[in-house]
N, C-alpha and C positions, 0 to 999 in steps of 0.2 A: 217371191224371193225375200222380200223387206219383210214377211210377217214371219217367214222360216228365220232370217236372221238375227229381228227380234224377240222373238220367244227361244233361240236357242240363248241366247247372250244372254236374257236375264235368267234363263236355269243356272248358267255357267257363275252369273255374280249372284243370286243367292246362298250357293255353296262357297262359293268363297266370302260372303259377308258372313256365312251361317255355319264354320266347321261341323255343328252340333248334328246340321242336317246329313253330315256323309256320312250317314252308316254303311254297313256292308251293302245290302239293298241299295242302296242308294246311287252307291258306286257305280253300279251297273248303270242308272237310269243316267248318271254322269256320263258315264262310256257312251249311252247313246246318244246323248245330247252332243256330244263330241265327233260323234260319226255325222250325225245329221247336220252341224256345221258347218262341218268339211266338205260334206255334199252342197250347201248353199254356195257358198262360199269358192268353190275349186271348180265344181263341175254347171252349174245354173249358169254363169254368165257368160259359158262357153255356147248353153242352149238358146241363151236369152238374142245373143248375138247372133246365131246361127238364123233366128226364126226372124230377126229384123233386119239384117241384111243381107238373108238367102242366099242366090248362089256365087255370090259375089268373095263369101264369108270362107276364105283361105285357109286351112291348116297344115303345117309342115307335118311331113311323114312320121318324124320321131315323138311330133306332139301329139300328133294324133296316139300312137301308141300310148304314152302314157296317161292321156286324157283317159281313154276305152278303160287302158287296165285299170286305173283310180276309180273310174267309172265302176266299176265289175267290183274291184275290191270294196268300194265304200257301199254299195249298195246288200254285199256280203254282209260288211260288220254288222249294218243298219239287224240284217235281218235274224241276225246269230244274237244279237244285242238281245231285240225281242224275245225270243225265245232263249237266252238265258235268265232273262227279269222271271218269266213264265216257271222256270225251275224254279227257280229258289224263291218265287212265291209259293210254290206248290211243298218244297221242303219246310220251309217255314213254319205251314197251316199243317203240313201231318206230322212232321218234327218237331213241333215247336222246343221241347225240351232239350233237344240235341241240337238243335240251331247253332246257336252259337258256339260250339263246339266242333263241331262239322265246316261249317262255312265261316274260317278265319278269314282276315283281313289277306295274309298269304297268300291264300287258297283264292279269294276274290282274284287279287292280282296276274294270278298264273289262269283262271277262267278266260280273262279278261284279253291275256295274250295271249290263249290259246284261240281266242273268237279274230284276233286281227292274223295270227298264222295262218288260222285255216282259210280265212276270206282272201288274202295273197297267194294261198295256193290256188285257188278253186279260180280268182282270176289270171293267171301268169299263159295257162295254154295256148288262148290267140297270138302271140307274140313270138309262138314257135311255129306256126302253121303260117306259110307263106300265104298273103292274102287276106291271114287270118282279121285282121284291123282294116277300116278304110271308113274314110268319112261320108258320112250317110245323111243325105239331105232333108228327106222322110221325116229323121228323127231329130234331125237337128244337131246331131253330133257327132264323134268319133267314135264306132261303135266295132264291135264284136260283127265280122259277117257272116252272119249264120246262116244265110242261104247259099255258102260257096259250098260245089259240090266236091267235097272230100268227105271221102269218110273219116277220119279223124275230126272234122267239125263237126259232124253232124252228131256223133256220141260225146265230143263233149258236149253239143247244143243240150240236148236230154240229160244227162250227166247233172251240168249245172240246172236245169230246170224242176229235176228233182232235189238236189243236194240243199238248192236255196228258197228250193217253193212248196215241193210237195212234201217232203220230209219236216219242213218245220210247221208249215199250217197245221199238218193230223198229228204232230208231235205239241203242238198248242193247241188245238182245238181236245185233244185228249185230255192235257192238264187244266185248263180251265172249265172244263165240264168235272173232274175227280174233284177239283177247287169246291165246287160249288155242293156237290155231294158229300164232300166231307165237314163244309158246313153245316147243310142239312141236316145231314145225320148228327151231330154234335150241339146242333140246337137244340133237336128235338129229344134227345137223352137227356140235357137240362134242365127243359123244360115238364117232362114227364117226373124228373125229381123234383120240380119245385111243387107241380103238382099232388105229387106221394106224401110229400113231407111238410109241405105250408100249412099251416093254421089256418083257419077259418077267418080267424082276422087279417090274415096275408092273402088270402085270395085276388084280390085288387092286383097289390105287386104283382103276384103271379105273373095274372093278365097281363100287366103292364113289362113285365120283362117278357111274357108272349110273344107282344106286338115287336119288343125292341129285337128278340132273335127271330122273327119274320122278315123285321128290316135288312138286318144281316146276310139272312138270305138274297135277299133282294137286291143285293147292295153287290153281293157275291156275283150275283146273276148279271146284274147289269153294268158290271167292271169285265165280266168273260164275253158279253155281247159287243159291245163295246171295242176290245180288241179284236176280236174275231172280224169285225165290221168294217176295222180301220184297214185291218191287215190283208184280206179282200179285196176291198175296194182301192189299194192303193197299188198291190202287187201284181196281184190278179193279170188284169190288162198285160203288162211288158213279158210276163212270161208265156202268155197266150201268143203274143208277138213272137215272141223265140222259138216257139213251136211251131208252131207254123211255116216260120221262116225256114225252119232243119227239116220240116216235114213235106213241105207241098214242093210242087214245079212252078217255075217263075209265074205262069201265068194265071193261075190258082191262085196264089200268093196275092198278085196283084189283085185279083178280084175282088177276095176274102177281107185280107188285110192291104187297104189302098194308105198311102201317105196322113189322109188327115186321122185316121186312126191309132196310127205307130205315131206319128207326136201326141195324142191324148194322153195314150196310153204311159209314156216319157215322163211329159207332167203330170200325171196322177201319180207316178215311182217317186218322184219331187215334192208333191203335196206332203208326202208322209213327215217329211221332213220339218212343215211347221205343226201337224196332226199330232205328232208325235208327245211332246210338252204337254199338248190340252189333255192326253189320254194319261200321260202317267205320273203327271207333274202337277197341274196346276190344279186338279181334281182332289188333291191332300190337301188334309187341313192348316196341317204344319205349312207348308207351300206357302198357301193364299194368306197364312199370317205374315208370310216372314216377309210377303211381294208388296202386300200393304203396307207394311213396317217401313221398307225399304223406298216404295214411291210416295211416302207420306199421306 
């Protein structure tokens, strides 16, 4: 919690010491750094308490509902956030010259609320399905009950587990693999001209801007592994829970997926949240100057 709401808070006051840094892009990685606060911040110390004074740890029925759906919704933005950073790196590197004409300040804004509309809807369902909410001890929280047998949970169980997991991983894991390809390809036409056309005495350079578009490459590849890795490792687990949960019979359920597992899985959804900064933040150059600057 303390390292999530440390590294949220100083993305939040380098943009504000640094207007220069909010570019359009950047907005975005704001937007997330925003979501992921709100997630430290609103929903962590409901878990934090939940796991330290077990079942002792009370929630009123209407809290509970709003915790779940904040729950459901912040968890949405976190992951819409991601995967609009993913676009508009991807439009950037094939567009570059339409860029900034495509993707106004506007245009950011209305993305931007179209990522928090849709994440309010995709959460609002449990709160019409009797039952649909209840506080779950497992997990530590006020959650979605996805193993109550209706069918109306169980399609939205899958529903949401597509809309927020499997549509946006192969909808990211697609762009940062074209990312990287379109790198590739753009190096290596470069490089083949510098090749065709350098002088004999240029050759050196050549090489030397060789090695510097390999890096590139590399740099490409290891910013796509990178998130693909984070985004995995941190999702992964809670929606494997939800499935499960809509899928199996209680006693399945129990065996498969037992308590200490549905809170790992909780806390790894929560890790993303200080993960999040080191992966799209603090890794820029501009970043690390401005955080130097800034802690002297």
């Amino acid at each position: 919690i303390l390292c999530s709401l440390l590294a949220n808070i100083l993305v939040l006051v380098v943009f504000y010491q640094r207007p220069s840094l909010l570019t359009i892009s950047n907005r975005f990685v704001l937007n997330l750094a925003i979501s992921n606060l709100l997630i430290t911040l609103l929903i962590m110390p409901f878990a934090f308490a939940s796991t330290v004074l077990g079942p002792s740890w009370q929630v009123h029925p209407i809290g509970c509902q709003v915790v779940s759906t904040a729950t459901m919704m912040l968890f949405a933005a976190c992951i819409y956030t991601l995967l609009l950073i993913s676009i508009d790196r991807l439009y950037a590197i094939k567009r570059p010259l339409h860029y900034s004409i495509k993707i106004t300040r506007m245009r950011s804004v209305i993305y931007i609320s179209s990522v928090w509309m849709l994440a309010l809807v995709v959460a609002m369902p449990p709160i019409f399905i009797p039952g649909g909410i209840t506080y779950q001890p497992s997990k530590g929280l006020c959650s979605t009950n996805w193993g109550l047998a209706v069918y109306h949970m169980k399609t939205y169980a899958y529903c949401f587990v597509v809309l927020c997991f499997v549509l946006p991983f192969a909808a990211m894991f697609w762009i940062y693999v074209t990312i990287f390809r379109v790198n590739r390809r753009r190096s290596s036409a470069i490089s083949l001209a510098l090749m065709q056309f350098a002088s004999i005495q240029r050759r050196q350079s050549s090489s030397a801007s060789r090695i510097s578009f390999h890096r590139e490459d590399w740099r490409a590849a290891k910013t796509g592994i990178i998130v693909m890795f984070t985004f995995t490792l941190c999702w992964l687990p809670i929606f494997i829970v939800i499935a499960l949960e809509a899928g199996l019979p209680v006693t399945l359920r129990v065996a498969i997926i037992g308590p200490s597992f549905q809170a790992i899985a909780v806390w790894l959804s929560f890790l993303v949240c200080a993960l999040n900064p080191m992966v799209y933040v603090f890794r820029t150059r501009a970043f690390k100057h401005e955080l130097f600057v800034l802690l002297g």
